[in-house]
C-alpha positions as CSV (number, residue, x, y, z in Angstrom):
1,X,-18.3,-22.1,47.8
2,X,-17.7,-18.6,48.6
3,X,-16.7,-16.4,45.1
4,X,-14.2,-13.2,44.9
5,X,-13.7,-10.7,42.5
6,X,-9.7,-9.9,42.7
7,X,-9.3,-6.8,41.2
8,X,-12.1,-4.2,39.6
9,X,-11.6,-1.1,38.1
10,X,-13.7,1.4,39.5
11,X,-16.0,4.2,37.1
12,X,-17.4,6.2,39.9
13,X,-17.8,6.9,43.7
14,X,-20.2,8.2,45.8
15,X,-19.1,11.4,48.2
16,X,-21.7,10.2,50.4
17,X,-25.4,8.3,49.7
18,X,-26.8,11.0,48.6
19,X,-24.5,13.2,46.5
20,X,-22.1,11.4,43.4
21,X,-19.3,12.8,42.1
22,X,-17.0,10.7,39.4
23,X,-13.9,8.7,41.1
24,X,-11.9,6.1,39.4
25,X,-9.9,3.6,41.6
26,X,-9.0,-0.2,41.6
27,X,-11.4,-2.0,43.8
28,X,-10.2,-5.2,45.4
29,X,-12.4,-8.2,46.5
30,X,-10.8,-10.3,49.3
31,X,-11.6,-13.8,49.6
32,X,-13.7,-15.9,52.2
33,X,-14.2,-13.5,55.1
34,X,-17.5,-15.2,56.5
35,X,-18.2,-16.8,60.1
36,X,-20.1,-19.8,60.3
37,X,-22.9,-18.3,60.8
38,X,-23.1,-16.0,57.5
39,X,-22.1,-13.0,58.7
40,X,-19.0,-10.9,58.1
41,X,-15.3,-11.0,59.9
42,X,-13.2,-8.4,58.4
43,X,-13.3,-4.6,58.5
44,X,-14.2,-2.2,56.4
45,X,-15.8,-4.4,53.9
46,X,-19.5,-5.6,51.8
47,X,-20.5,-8.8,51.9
48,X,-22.9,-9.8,49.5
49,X,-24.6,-13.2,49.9
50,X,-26.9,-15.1,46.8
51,X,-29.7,-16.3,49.4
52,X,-31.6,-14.4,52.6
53,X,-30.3,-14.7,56.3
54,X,-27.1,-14.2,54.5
55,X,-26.8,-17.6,53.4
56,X,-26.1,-19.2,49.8
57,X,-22.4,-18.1,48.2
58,X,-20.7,-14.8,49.3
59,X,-18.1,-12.5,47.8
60,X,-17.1,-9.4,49.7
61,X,-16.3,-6.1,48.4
62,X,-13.7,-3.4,49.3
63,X,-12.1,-0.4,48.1
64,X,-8.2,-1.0,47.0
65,X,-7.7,2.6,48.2
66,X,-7.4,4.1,51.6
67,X,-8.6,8.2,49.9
68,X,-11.4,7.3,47.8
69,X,-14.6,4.9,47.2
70,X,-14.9,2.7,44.3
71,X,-17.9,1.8,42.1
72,X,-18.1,-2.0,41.5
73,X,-20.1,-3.6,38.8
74,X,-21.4,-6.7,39.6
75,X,-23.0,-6.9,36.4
76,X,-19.0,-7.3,34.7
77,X,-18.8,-10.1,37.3
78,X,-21.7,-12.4,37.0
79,X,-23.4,-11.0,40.2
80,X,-25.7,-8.7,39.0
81,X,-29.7,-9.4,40.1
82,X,-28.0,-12.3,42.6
83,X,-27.5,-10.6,45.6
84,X,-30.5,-11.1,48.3
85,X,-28.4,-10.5,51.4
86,X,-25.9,-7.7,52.7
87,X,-23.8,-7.3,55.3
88,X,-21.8,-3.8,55.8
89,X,-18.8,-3.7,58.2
90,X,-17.8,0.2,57.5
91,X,-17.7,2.5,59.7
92,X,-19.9,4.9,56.7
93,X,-22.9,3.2,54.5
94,X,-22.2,1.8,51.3
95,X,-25.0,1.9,48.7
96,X,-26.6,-0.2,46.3
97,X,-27.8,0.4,42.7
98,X,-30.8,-1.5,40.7
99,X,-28.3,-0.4,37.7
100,X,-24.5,-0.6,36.1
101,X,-22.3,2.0,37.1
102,X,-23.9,3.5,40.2
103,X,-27.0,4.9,38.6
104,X,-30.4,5.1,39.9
105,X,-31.7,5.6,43.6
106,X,-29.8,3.9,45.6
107,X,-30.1,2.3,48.7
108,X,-28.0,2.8,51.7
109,X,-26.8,0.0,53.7
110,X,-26.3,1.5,57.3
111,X,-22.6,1.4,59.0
112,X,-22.5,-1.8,60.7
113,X,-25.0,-3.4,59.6
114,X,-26.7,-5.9,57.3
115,X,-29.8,-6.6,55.6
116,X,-31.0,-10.1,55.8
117,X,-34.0,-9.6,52.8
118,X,-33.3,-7.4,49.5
119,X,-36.5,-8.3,48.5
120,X,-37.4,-7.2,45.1
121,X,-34.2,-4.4,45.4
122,X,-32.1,-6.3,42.8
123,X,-28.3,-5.0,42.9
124,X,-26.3,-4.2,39.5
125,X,-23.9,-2.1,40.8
126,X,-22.2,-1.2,44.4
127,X,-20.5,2.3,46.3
128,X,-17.9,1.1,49.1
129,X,-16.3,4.1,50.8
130,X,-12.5,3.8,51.4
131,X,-10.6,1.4,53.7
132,X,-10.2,2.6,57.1
């Protein structure tokens, strides 16, 4: 059964991948967005998935704010070191964190697309850039 978050408060954004700067915005979670088949249906959003092949529950992830990202903690929501799967339908990449708050190297989640294995990358926190 497919989980969302509702509303988040945000602690920080990334400008871009590679450079942070502090942001603070409400981030809202929509509820089931997924195809049959796993993968994602509605724009401008993160879709996280507990197994690989983007199986096992989902949640997705977007920014309540059309002017800036949002950090998400998945850690305050039960998500944190769950996440095995990713699927990014922004038109920018949104980045994932091995810790709270958007801290520590992070790694980038191309526009458009998804990763079907995290591997060992375990996700704590989340960057989504604003809605389109």
């Amino acid at each position: 059964m497919p989980k969302h978050f509702g509303k988040i408060a945000g602690a920080a954004a990334f400008a871009s991948v590679l450079a942070m700067g502090p942001v603070s915005g409400a981030v809202a979670a929509s509820g089931p967005e997924e195809g049959p088949d796993g993968t994602c249906s509605q724009s401008d959003t993160l879709c996280l998935f507990t197994g690989v092949g983007f199986t096992g529950e989902s949640t997705t992830i977007s920014s309540g704010s059309s002017s800036q990202g949002a950090c998400v903690s998945l850690a305050d929501h039960g998500w944190d070191g769950q996440v095995r799967s990713v699927i990014n339908t922004h038109s920018v990449n949104v980045a994932l964190f091995p810790n709270d708050n958007c801290v520590g190297g992070p790694s980038a989640v191309p526009a458009g697309t998804g990763i079907s294995d995290l591997g060992s990358f375990s996700v704590v926190s989340v960057w989504v850039p604003p809605r389109g």
